[in-house]
Biopython code that builds the backbone (N, CA, C, O; Angstrom):
import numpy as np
from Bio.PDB.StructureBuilder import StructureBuilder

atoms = [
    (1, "UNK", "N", (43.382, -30.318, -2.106)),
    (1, "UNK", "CA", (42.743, -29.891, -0.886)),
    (1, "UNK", "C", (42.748, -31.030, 0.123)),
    (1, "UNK", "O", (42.807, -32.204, -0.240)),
    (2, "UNK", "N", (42.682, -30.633, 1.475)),
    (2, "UNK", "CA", (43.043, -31.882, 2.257)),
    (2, "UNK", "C", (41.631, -32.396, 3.193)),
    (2, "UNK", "O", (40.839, -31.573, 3.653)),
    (3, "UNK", "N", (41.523, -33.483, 3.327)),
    (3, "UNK", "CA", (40.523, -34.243, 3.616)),
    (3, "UNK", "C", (40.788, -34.446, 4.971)),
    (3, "UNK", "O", (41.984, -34.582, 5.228)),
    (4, "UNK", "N", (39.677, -34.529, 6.313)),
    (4, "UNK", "CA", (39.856, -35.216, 7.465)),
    (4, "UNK", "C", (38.978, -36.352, 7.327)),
    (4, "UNK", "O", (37.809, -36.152, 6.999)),
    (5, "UNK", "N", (39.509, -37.822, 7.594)),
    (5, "UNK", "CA", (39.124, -38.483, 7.448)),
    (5, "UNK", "C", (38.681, -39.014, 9.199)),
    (5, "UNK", "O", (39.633, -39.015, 9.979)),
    (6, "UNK", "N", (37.469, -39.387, 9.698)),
    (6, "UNK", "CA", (36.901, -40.133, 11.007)),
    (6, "UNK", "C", (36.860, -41.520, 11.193)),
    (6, "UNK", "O", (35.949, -42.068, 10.572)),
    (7, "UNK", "N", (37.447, -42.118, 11.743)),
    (7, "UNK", "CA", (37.596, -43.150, 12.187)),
    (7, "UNK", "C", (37.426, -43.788, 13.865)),
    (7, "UNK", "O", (38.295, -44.344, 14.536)),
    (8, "UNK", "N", (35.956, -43.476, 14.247)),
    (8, "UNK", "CA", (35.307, -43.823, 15.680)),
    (8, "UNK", "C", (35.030, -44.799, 15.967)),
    (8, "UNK", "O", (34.569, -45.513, 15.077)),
    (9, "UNK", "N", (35.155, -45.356, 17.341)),
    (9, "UNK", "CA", (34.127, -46.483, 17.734)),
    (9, "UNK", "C", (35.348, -47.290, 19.238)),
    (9, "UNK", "O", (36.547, -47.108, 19.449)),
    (10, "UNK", "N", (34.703, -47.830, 19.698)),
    (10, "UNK", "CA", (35.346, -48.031, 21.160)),
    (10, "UNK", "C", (36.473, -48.823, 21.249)),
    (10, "UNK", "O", (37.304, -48.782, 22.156)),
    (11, "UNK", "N", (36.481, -49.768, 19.981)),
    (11, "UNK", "CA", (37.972, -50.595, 20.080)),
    (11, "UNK", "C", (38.231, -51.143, 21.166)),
    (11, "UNK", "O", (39.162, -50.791, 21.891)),
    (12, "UNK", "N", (37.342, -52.189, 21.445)),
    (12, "UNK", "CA", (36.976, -52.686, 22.731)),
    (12, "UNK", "C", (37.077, -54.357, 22.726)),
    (12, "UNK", "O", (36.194, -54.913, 23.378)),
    (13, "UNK", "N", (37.990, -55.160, 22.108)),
    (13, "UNK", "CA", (39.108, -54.718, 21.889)),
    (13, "UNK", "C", (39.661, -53.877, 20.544)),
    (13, "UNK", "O", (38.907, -53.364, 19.717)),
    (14, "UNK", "N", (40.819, -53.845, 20.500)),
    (14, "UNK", "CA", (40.695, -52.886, 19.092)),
    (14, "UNK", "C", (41.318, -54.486, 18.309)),
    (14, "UNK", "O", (42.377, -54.909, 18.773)),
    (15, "UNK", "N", (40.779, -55.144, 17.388)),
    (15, "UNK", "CA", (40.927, -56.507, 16.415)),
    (15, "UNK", "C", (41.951, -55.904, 15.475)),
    (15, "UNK", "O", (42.424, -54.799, 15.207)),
    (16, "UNK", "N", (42.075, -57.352, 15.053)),
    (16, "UNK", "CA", (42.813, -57.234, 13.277)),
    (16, "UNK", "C", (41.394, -56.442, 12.397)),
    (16, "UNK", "O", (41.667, -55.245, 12.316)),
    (17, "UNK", "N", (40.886, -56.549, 12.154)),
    (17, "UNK", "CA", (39.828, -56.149, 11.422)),
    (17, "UNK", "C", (39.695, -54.596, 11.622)),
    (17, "UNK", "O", (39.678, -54.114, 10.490)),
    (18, "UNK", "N", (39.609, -53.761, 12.410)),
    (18, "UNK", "CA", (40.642, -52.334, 13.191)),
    (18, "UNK", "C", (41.530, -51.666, 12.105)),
    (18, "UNK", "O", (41.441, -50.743, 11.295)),
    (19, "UNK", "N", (42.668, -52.847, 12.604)),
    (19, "UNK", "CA", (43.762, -52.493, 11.857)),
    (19, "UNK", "C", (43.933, -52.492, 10.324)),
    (19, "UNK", "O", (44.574, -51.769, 9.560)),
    (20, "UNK", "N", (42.966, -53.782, 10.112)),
    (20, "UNK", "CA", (43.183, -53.761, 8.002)),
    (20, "UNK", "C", (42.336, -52.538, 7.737)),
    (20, "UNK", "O", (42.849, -51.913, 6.810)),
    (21, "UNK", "N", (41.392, -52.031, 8.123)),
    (21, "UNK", "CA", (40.454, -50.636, 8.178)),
    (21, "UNK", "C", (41.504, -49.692, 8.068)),
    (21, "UNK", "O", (41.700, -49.151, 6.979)),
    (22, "UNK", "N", (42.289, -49.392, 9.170)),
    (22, "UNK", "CA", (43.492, -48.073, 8.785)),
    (22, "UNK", "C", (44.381, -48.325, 7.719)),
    (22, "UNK", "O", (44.591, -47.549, 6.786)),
    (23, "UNK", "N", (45.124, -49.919, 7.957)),
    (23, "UNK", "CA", (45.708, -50.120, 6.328)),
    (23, "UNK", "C", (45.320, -49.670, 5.323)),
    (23, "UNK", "O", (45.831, -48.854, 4.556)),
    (24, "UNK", "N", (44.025, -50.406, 5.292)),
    (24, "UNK", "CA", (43.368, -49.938, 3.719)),
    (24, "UNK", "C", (43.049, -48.493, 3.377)),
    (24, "UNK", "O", (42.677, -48.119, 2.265)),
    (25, "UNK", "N", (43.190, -47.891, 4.201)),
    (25, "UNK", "CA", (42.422, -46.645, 4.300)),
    (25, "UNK", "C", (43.566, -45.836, 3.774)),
    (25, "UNK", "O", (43.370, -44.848, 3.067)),
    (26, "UNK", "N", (44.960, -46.317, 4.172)),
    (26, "UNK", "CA", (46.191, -45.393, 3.748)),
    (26, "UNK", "C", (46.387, -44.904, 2.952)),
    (26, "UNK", "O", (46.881, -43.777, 2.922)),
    (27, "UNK", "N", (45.942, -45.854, 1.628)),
    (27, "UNK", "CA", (46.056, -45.737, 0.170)),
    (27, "UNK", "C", (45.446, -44.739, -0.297)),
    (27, "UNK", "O", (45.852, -44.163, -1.306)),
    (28, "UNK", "N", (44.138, -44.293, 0.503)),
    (28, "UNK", "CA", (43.857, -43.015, -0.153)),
    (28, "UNK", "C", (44.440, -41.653, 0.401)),
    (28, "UNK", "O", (44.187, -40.603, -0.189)),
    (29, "UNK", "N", (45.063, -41.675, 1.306)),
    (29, "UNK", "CA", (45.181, -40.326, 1.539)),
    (29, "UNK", "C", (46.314, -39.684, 1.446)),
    (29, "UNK", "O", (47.284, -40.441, 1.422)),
    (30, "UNK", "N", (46.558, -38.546, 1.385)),
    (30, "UNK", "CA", (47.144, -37.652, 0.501)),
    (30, "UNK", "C", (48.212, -36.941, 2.058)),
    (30, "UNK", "O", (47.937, -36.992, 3.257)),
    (31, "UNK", "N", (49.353, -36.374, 1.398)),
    (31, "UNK", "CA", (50.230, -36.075, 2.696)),
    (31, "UNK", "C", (49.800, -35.055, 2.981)),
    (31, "UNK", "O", (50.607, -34.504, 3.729)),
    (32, "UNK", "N", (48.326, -34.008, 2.683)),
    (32, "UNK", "CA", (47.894, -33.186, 3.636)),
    (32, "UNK", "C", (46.511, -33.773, 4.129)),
    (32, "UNK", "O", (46.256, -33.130, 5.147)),
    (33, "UNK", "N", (45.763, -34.443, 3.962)),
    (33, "UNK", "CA", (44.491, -35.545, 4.439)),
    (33, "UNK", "C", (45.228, -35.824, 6.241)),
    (33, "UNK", "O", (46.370, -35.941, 6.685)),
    (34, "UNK", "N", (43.949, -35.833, 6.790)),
    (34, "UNK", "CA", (44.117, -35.985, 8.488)),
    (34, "UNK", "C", (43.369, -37.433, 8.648)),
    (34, "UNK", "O", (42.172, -37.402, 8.359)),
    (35, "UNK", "N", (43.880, -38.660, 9.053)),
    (35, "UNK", "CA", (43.366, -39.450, 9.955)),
    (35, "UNK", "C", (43.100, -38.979, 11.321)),
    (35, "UNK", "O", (43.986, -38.295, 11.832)),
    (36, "UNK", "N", (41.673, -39.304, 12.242)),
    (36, "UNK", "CA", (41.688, -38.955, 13.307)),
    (36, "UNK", "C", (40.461, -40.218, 13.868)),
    (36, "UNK", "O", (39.284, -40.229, 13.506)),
    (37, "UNK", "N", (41.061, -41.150, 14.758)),
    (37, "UNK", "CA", (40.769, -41.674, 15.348)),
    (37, "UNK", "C", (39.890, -41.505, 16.864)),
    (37, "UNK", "O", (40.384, -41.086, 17.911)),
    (38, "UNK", "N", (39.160, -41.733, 16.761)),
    (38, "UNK", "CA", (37.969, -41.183, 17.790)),
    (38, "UNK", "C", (37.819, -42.059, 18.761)),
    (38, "UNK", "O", (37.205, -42.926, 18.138)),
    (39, "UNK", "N", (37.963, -42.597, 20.166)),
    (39, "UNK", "CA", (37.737, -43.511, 20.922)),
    (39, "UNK", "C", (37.112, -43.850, 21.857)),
    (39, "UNK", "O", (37.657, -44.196, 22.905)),
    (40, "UNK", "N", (35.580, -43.822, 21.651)),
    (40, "UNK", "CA", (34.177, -43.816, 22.971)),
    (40, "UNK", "C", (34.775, -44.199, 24.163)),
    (40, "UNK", "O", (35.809, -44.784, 24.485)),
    (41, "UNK", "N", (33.822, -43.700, 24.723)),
    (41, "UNK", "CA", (33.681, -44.300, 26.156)),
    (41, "UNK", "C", (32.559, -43.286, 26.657)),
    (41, "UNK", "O", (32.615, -42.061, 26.769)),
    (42, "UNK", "N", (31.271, -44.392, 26.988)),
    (42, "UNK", "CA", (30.039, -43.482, 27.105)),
    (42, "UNK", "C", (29.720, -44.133, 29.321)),
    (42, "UNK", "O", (30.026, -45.155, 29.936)),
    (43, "UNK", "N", (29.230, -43.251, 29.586)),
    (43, "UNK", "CA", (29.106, -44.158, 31.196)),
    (43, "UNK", "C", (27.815, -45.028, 30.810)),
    (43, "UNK", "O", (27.728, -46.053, 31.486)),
    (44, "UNK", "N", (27.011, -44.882, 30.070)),
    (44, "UNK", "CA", (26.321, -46.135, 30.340)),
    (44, "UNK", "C", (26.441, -47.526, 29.564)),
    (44, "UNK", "O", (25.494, -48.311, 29.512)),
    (45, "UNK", "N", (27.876, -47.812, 28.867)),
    (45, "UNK", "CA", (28.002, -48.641, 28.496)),
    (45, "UNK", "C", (29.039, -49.571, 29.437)),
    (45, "UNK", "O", (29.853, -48.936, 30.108)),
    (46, "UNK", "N", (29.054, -50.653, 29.503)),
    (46, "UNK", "CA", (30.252, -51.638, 29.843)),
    (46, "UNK", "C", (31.311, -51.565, 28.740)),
    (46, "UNK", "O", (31.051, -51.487, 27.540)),
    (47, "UNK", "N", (32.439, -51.596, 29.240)),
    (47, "UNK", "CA", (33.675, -51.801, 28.667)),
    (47, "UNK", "C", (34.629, -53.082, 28.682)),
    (47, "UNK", "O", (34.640, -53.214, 29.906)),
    (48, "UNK", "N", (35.293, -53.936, 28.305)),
    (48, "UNK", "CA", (36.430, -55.155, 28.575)),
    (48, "UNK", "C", (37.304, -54.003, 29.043)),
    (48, "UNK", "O", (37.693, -53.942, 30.209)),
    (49, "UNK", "N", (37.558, -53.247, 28.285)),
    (49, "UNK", "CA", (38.973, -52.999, 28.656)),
    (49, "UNK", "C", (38.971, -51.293, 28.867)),
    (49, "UNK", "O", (38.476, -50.602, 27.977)),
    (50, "UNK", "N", (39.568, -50.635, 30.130)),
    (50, "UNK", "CA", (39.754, -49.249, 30.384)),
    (50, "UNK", "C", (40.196, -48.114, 29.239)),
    (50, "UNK", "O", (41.175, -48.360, 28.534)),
    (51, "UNK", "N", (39.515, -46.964, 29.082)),
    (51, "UNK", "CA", (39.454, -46.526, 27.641)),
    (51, "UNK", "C", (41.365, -45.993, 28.056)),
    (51, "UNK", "O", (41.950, -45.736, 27.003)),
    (52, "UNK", "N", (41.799, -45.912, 28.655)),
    (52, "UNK", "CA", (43.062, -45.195, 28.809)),
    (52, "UNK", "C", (43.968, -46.685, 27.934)),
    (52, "UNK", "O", (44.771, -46.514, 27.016)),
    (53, "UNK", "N", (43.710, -47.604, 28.313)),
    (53, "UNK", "CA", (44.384, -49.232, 27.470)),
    (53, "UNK", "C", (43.652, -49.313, 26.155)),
    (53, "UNK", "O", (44.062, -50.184, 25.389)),
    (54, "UNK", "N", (42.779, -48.668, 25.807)),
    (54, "UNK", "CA", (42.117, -48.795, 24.557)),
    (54, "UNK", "C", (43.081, -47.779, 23.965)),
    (54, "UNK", "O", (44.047, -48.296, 23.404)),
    (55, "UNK", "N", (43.042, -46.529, 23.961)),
    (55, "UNK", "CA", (43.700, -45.548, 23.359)),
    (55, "UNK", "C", (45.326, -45.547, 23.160)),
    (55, "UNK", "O", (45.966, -45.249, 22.151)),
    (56, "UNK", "N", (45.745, -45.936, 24.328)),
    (56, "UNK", "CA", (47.375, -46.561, 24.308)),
    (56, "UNK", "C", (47.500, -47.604, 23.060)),
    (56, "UNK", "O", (48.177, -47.436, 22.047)),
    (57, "UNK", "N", (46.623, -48.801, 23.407)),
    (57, "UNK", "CA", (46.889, -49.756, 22.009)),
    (57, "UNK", "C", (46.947, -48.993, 20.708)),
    (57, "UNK", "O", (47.998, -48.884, 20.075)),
    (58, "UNK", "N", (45.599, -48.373, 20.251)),
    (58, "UNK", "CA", (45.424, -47.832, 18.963)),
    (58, "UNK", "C", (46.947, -46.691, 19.065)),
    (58, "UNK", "O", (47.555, -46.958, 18.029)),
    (59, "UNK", "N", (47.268, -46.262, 19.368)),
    (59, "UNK", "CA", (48.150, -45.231, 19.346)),
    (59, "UNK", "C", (49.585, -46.522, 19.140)),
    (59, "UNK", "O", (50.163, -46.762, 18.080)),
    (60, "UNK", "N", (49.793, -47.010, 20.162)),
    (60, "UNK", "CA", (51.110, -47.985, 19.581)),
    (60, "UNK", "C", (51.002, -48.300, 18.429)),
    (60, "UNK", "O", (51.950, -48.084, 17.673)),
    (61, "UNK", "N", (49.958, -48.834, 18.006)),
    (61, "UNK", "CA", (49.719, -49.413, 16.694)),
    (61, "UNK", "C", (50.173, -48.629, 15.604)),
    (61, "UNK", "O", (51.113, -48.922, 14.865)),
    (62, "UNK", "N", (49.167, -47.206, 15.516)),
    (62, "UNK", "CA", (49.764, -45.913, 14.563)),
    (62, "UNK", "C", (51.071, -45.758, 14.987)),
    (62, "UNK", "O", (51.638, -45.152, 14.078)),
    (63, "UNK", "N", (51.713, -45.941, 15.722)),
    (63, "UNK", "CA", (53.455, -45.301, 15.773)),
    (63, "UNK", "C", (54.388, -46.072, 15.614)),
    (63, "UNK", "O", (55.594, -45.831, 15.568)),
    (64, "UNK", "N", (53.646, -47.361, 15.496)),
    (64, "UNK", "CA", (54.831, -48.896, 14.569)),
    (64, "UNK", "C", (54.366, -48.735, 13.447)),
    (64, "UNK", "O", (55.340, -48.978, 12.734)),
    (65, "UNK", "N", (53.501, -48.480, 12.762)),
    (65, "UNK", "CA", (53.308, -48.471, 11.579)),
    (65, "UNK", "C", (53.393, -47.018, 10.991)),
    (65, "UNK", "O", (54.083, -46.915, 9.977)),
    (66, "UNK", "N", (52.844, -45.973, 11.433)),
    (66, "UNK", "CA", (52.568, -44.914, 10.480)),
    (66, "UNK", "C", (52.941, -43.287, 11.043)),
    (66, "UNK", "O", (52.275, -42.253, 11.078)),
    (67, "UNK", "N", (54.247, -43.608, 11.426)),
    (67, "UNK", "CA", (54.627, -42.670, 12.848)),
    (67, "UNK", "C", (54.849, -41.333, 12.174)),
    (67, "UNK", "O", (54.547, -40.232, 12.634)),
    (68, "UNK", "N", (55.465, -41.618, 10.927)),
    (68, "UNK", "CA", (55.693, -40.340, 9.766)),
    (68, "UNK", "C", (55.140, -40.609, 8.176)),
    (68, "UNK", "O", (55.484, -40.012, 7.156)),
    (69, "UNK", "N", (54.343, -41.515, 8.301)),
    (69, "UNK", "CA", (53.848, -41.302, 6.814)),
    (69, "UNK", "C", (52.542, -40.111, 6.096)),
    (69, "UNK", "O", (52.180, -39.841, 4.951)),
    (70, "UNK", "N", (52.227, -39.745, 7.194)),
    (70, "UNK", "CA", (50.642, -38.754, 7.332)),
    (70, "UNK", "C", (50.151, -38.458, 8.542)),
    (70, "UNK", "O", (50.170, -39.305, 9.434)),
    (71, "UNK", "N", (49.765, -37.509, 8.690)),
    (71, "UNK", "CA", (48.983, -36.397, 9.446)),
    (71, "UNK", "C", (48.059, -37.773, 10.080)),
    (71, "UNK", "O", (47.427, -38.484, 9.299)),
    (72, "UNK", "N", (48.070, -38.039, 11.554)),
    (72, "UNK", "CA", (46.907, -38.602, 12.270)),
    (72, "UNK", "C", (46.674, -38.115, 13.697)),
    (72, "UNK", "O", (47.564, -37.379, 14.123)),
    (73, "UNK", "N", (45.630, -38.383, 14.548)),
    (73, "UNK", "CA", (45.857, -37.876, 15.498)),
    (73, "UNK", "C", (44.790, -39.450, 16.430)),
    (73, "UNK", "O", (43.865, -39.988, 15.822)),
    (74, "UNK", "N", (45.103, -39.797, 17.540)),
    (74, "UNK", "CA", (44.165, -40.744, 17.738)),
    (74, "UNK", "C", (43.691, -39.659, 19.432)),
    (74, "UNK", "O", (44.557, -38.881, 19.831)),
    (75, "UNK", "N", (42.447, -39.747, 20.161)),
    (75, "UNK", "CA", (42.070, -39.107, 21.161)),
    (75, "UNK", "C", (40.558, -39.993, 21.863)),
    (75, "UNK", "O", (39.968, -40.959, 21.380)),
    (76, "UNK", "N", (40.316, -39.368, 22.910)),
    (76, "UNK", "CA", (39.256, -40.010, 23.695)),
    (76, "UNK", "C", (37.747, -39.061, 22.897)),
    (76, "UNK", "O", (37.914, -37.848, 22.768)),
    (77, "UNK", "N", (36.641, -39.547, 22.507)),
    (77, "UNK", "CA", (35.759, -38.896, 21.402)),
    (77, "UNK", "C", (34.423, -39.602, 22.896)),
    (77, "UNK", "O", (33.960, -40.716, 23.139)),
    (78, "UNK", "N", (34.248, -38.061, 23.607)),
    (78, "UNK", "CA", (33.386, -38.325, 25.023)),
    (78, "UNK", "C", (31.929, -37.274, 24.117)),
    (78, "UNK", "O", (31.733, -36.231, 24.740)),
    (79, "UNK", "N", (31.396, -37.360, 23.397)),
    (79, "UNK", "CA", (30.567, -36.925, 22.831)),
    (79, "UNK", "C", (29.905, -37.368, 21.452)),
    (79, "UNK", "O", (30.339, -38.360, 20.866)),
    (80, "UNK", "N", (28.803, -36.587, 20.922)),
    (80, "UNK", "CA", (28.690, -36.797, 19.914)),
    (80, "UNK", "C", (29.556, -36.421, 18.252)),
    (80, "UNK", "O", (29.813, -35.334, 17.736)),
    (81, "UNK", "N", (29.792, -37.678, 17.830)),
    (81, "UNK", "CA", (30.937, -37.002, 16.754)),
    (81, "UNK", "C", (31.133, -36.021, 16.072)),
    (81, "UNK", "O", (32.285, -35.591, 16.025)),
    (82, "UNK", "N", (30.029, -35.320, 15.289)),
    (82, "UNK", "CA", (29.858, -33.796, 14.729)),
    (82, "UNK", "C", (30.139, -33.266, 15.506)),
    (82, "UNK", "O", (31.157, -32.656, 15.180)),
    (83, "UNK", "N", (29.778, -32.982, 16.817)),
    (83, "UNK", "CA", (30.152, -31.813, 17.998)),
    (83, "UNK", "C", (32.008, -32.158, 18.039)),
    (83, "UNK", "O", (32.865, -31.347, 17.689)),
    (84, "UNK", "N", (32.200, -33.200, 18.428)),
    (84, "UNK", "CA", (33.585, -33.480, 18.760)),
    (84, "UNK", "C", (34.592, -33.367, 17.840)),
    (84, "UNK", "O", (35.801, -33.314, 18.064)),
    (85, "UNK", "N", (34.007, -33.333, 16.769)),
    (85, "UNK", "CA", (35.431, -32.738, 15.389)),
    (85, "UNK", "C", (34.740, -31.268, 15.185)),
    (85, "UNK", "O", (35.650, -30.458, 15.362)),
    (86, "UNK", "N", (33.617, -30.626, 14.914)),
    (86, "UNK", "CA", (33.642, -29.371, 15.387)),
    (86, "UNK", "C", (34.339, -28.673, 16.473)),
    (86, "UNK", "O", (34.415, -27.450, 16.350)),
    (87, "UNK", "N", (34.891, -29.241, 17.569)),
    (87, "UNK", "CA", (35.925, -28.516, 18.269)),
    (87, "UNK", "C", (37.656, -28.966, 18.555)),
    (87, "UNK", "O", (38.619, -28.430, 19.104)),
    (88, "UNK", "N", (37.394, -30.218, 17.858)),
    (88, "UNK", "CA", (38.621, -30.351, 17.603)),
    (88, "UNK", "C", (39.043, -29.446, 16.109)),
    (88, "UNK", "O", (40.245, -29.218, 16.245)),
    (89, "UNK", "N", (38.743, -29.054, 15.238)),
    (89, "UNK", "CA", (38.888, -28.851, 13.864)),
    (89, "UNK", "C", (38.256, -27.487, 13.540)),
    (89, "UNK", "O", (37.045, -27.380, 13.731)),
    (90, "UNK", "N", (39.058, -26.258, 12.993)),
    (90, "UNK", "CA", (38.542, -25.179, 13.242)),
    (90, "UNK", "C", (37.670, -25.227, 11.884)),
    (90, "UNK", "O", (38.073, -25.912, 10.944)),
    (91, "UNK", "N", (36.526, -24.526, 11.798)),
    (91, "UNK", "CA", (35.563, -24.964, 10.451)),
    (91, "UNK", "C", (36.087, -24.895, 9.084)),
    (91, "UNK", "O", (36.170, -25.691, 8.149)),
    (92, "UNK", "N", (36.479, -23.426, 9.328)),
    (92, "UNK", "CA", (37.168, -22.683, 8.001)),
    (92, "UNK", "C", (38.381, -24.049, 7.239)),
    (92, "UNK", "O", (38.826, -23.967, 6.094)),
    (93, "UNK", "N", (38.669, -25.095, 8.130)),
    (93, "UNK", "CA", (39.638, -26.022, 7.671)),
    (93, "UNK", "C", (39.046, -27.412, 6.860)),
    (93, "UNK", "O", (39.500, -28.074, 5.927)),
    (94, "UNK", "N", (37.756, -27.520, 7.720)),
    (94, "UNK", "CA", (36.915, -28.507, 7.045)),
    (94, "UNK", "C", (36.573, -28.624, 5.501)),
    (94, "UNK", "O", (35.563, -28.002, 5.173)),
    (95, "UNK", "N", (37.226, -29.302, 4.507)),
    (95, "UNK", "CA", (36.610, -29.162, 3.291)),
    (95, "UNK", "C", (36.056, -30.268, 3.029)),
    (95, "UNK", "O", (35.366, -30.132, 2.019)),
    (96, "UNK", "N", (35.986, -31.891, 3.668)),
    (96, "UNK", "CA", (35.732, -32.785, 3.244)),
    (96, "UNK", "C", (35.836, -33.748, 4.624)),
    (96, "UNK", "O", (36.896, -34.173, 5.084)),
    (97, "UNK", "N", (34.322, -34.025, 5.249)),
    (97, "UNK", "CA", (34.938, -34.906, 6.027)),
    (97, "UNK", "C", (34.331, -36.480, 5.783)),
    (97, "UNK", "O", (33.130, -36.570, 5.529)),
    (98, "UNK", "N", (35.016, -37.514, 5.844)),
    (98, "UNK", "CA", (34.500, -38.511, 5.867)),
    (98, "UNK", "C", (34.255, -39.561, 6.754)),
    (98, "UNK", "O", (35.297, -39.666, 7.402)),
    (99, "UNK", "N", (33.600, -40.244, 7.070)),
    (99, "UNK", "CA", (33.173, -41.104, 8.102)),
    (99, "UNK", "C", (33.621, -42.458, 7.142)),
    (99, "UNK", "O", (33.398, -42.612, 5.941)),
    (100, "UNK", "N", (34.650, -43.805, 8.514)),
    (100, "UNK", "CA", (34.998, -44.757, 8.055)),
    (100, "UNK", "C", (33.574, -45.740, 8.792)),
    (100, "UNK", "O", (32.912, -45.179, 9.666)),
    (101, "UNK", "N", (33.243, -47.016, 8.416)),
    (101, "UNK", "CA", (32.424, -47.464, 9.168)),
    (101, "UNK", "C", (32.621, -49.282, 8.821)),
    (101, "UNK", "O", (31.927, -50.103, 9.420)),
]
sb = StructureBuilder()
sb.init_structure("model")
sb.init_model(0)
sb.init_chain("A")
sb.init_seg("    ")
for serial, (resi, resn, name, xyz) in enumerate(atoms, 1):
    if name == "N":
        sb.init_residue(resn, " ", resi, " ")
    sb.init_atom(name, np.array(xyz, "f"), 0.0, 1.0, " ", f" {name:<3s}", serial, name[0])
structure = sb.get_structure()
């Protein structure tokens, strides 16, 4: 059965420490399991860097490394996370979701 796995937070910048997180994370998942990368941007926070250059990085990153190895999707996550994979993700598909942290 296939797992969506969550992986949120502003990546502001997005670090090495980011990246060994998705590395490590590879090992478990299965070629129907979903990585989905979530990428804040709230207005009352300050940002370094414009979420459109935040999301570009993380996305280069997944497509030098993991362009065809598994199901991922990376996107802008302008809400609260339960709400925001509730409409990204139709329910009936949900069997397992996990939060990376």
């Amino acid at each position: 059965m296939s797992k969506i796995y969550f992986y949120g937070g502003a990546f502001n910048p997005f670090t090495i420490a980011h990246q060994q997180i998705i590395d490590n994370l590879i090992n478990e998942l299965t070629d129907d399991d979903i990585l989905h990368i979530g990428i804040t941007s709230h207005d009352y926070k300050t940002y370094e860097f414009d979420k459109n250059f935040r999301l570009e990085i993380v996305k280069s990153y997944m497509n030098s490394k993991y362009i065809k190895k598994f199901n991922w999707e990376v996107s802008f996550q302008d809400e609260r996370t339960w709400n925001y994979l509730h409409k990204i993700y139709d329910n009936d598909k949900i069997i397992a979701l996990i939060f990376i942290s």
